[in-house]
PyMOL CGO cylinders between C-alpha atoms (Angstrom):
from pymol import cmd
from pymol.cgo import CYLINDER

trace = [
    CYLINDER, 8.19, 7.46, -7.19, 6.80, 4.33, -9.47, 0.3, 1, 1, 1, 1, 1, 1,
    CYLINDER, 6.80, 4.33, -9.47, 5.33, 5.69, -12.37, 0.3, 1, 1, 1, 1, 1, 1,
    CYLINDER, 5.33, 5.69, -12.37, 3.57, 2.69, -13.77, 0.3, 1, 1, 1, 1, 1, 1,
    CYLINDER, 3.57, 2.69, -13.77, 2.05, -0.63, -12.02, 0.3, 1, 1, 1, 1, 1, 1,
    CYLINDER, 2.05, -0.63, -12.02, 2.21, -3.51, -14.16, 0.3, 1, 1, 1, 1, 1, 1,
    CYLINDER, 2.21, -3.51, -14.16, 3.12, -6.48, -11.77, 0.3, 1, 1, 1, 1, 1, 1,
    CYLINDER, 3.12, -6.48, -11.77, 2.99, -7.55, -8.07, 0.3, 1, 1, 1, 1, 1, 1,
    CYLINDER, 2.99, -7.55, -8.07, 6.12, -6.79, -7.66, 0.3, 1, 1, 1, 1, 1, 1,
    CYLINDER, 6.12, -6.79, -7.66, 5.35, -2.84, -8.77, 0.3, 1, 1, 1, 1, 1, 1,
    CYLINDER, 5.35, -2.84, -8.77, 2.57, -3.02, -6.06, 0.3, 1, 1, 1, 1, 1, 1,
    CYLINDER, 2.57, -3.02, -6.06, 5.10, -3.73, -2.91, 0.3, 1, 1, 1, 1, 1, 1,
    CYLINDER, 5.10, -3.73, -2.91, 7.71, -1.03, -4.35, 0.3, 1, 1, 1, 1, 1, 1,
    CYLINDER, 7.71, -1.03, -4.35, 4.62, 1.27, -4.49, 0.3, 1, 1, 1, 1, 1, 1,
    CYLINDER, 4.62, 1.27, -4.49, 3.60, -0.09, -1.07, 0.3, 1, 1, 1, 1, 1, 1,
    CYLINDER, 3.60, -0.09, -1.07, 7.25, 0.35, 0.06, 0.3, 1, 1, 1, 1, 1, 1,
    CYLINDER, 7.25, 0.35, 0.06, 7.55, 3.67, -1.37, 0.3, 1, 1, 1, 1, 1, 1,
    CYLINDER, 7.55, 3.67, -1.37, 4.13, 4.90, 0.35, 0.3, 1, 1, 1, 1, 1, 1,
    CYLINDER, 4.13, 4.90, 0.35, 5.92, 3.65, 3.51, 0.3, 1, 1, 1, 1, 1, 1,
    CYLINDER, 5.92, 3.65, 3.51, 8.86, 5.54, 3.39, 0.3, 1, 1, 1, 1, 1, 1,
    CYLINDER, 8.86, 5.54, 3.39, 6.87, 8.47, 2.76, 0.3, 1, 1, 1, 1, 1, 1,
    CYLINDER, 6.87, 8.47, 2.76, 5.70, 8.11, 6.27, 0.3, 1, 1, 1, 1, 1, 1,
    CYLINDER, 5.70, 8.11, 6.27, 2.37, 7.71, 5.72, 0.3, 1, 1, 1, 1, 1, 1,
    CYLINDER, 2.37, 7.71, 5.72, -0.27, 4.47, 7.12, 0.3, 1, 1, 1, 1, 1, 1,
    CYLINDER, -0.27, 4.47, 7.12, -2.54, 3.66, 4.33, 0.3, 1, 1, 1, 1, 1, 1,
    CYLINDER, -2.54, 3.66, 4.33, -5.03, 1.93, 3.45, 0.3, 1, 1, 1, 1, 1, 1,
    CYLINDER, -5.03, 1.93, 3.45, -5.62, 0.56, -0.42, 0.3, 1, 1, 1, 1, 1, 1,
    CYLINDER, -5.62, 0.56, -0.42, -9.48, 1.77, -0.06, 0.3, 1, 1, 1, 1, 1, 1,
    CYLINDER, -9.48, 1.77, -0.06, -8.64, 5.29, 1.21, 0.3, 1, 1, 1, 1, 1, 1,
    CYLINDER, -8.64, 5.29, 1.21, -8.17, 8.58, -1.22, 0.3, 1, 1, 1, 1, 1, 1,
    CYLINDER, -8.17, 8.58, -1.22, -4.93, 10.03, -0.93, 0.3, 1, 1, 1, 1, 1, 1,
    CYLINDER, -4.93, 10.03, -0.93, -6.60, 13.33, -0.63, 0.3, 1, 1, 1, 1, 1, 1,
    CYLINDER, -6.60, 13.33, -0.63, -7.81, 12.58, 2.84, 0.3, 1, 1, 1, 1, 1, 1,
    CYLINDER, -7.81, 12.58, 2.84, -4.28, 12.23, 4.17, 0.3, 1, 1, 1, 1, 1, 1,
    CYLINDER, -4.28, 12.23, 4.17, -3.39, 15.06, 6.06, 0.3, 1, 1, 1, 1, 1, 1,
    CYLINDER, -3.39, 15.06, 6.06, -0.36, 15.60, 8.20, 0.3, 1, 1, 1, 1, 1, 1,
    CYLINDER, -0.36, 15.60, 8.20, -0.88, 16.21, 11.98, 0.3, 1, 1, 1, 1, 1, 1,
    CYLINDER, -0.88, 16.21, 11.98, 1.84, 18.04, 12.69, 0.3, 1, 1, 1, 1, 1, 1,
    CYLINDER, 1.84, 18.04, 12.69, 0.84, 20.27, 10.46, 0.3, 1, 1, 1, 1, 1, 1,
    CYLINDER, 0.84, 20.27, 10.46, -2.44, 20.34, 10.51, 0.3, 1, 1, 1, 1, 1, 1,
    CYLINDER, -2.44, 20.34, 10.51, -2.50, 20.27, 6.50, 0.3, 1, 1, 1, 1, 1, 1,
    CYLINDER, -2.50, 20.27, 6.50, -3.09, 17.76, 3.50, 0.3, 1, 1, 1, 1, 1, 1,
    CYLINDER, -3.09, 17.76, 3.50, -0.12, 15.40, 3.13, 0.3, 1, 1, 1, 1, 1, 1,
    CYLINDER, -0.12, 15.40, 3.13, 0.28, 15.31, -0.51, 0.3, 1, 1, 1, 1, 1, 1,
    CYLINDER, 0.28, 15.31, -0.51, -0.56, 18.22, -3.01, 0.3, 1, 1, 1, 1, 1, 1,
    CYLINDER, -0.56, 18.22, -3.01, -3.99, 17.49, -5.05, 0.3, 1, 1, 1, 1, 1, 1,
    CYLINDER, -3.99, 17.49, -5.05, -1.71, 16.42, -8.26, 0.3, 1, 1, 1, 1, 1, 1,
    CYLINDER, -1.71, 16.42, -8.26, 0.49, 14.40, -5.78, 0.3, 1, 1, 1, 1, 1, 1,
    CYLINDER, 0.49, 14.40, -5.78, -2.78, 12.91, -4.00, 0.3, 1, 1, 1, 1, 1, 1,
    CYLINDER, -2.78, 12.91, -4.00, -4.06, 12.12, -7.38, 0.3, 1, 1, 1, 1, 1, 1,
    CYLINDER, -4.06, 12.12, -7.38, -1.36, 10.17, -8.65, 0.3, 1, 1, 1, 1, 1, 1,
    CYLINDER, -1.36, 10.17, -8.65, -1.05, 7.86, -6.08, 0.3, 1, 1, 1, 1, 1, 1,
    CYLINDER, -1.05, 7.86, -6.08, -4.88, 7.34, -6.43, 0.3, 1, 1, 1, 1, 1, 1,
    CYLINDER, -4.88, 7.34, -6.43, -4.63, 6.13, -9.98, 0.3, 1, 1, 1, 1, 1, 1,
    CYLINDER, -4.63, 6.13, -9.98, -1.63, 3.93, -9.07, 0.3, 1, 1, 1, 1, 1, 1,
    CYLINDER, -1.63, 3.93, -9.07, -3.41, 2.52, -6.30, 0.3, 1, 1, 1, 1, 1, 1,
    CYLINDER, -3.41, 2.52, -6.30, -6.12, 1.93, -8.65, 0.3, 1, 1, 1, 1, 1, 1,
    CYLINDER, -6.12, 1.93, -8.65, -4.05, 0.07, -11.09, 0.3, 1, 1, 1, 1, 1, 1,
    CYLINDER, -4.05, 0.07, -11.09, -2.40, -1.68, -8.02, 0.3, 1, 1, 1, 1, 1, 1,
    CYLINDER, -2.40, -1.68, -8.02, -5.84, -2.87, -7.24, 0.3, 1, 1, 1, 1, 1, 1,
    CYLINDER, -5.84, -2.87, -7.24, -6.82, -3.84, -10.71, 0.3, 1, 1, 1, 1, 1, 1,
    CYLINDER, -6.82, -3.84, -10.71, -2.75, -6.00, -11.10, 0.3, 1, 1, 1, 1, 1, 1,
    CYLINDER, -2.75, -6.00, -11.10, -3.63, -7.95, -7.85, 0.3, 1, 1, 1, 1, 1, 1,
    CYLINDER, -3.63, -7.95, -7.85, -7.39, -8.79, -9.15, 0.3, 1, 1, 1, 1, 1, 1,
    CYLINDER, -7.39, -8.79, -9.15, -6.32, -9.68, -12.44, 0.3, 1, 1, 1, 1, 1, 1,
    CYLINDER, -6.32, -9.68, -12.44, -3.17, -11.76, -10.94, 0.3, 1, 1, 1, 1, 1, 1,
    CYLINDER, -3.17, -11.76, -10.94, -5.78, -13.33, -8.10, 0.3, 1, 1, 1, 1, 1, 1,
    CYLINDER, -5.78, -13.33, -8.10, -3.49, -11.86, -5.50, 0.3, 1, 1, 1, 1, 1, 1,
    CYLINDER, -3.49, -11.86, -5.50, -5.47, -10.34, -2.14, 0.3, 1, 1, 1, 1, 1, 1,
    CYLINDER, -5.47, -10.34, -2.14, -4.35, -6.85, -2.11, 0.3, 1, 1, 1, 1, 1, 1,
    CYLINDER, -4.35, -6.85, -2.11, -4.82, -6.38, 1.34, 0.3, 1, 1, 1, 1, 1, 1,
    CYLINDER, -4.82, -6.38, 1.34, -2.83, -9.01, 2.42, 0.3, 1, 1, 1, 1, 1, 1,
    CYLINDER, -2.83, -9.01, 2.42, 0.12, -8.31, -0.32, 0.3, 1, 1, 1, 1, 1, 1,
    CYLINDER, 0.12, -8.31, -0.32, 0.59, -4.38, 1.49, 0.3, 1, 1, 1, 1, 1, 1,
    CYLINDER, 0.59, -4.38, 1.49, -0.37, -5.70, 4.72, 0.3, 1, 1, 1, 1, 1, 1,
    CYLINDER, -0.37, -5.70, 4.72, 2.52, -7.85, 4.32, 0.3, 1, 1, 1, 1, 1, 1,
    CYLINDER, 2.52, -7.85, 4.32, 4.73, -5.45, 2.98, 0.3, 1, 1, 1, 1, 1, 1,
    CYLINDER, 4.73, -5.45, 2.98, 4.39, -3.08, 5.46, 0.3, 1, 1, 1, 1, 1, 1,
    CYLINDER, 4.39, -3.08, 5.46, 4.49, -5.43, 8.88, 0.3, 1, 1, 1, 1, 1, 1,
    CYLINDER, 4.49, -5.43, 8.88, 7.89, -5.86, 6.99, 0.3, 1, 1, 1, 1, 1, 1,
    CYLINDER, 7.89, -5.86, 6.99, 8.75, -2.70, 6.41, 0.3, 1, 1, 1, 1, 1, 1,
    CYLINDER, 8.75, -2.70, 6.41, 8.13, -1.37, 9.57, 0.3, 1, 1, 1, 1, 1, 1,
    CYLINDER, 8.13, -1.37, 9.57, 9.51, -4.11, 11.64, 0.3, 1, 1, 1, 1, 1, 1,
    CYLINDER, 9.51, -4.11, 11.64, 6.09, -4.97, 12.93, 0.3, 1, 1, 1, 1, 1, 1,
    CYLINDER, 6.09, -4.97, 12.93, 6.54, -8.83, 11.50, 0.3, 1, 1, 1, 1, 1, 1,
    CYLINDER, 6.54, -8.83, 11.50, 8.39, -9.51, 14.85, 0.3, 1, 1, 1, 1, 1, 1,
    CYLINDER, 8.39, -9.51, 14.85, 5.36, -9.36, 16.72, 0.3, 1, 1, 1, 1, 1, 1,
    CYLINDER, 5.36, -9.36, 16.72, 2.34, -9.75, 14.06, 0.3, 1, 1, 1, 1, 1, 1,
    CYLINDER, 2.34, -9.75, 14.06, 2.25, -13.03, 11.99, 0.3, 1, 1, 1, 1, 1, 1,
    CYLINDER, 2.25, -13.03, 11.99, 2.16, -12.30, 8.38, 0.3, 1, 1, 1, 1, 1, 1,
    CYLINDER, 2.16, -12.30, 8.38, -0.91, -13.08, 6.24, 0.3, 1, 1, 1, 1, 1, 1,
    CYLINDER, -0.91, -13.08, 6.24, 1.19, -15.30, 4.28, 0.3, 1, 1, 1, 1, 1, 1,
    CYLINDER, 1.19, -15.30, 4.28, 2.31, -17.30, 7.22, 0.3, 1, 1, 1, 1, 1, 1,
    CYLINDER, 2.31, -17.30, 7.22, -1.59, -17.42, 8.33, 0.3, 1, 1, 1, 1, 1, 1,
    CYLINDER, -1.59, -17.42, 8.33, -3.25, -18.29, 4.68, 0.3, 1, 1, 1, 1, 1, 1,
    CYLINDER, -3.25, -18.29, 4.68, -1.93, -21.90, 4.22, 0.3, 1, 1, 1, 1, 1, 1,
    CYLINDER, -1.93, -21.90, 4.22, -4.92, -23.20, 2.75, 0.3, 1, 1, 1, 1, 1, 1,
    CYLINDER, -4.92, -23.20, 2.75, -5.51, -25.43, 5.70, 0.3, 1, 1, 1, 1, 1, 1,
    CYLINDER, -5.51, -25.43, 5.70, -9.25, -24.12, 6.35, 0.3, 1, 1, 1, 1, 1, 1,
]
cmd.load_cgo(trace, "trace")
């Protein structure tokens, strides 16, 4: 797991690594509301839940500080991930500045 989120390129590893975890998330959502359905319990630990909150949080302070949309950036990332970019356009592909 990242550790530290200096850079856009930390928040799509993060985003990646959120991915493979086999979770859908949302950058606005605390990790301590995840819960696993199969289970019928939390999905991450309260320490685990809490990390990823403060590295979301510094993911979401990198892409203000960098002007980068943050919702599009993981949106992005996980269309790709997924395999989901074969049917849904990517933000990047819709945001040409043509508007």
């Amino acid at each position: 797991m990242i550790t530290k989120i200096e850079t856009t390129k930390d928040v799509k590893v993060f985003a990646k690594q959120l991915i493979k975890e086999g979770v859908s998330f949302h950058p606005d959502d605390d990790f301590n509301d995840y819960v696993n359905f199969k289970e019928g319990k939390p999905f991450y630990t309260k320490d685990e839940a809490d990390l990823r909150n403060d590295l979301m949080n510094n993911c979401l302070g990198i892409c203000e500080r960098e002007g980068v949309d943050i919702y599009d950036l993981m949106l992005e990332v996980s269309l790709i991930e997924t395999g989901m970019d074969k049917f849904i356009p990517l933000p990047s592909q819709l945001n040409t500045g043509d508007n």
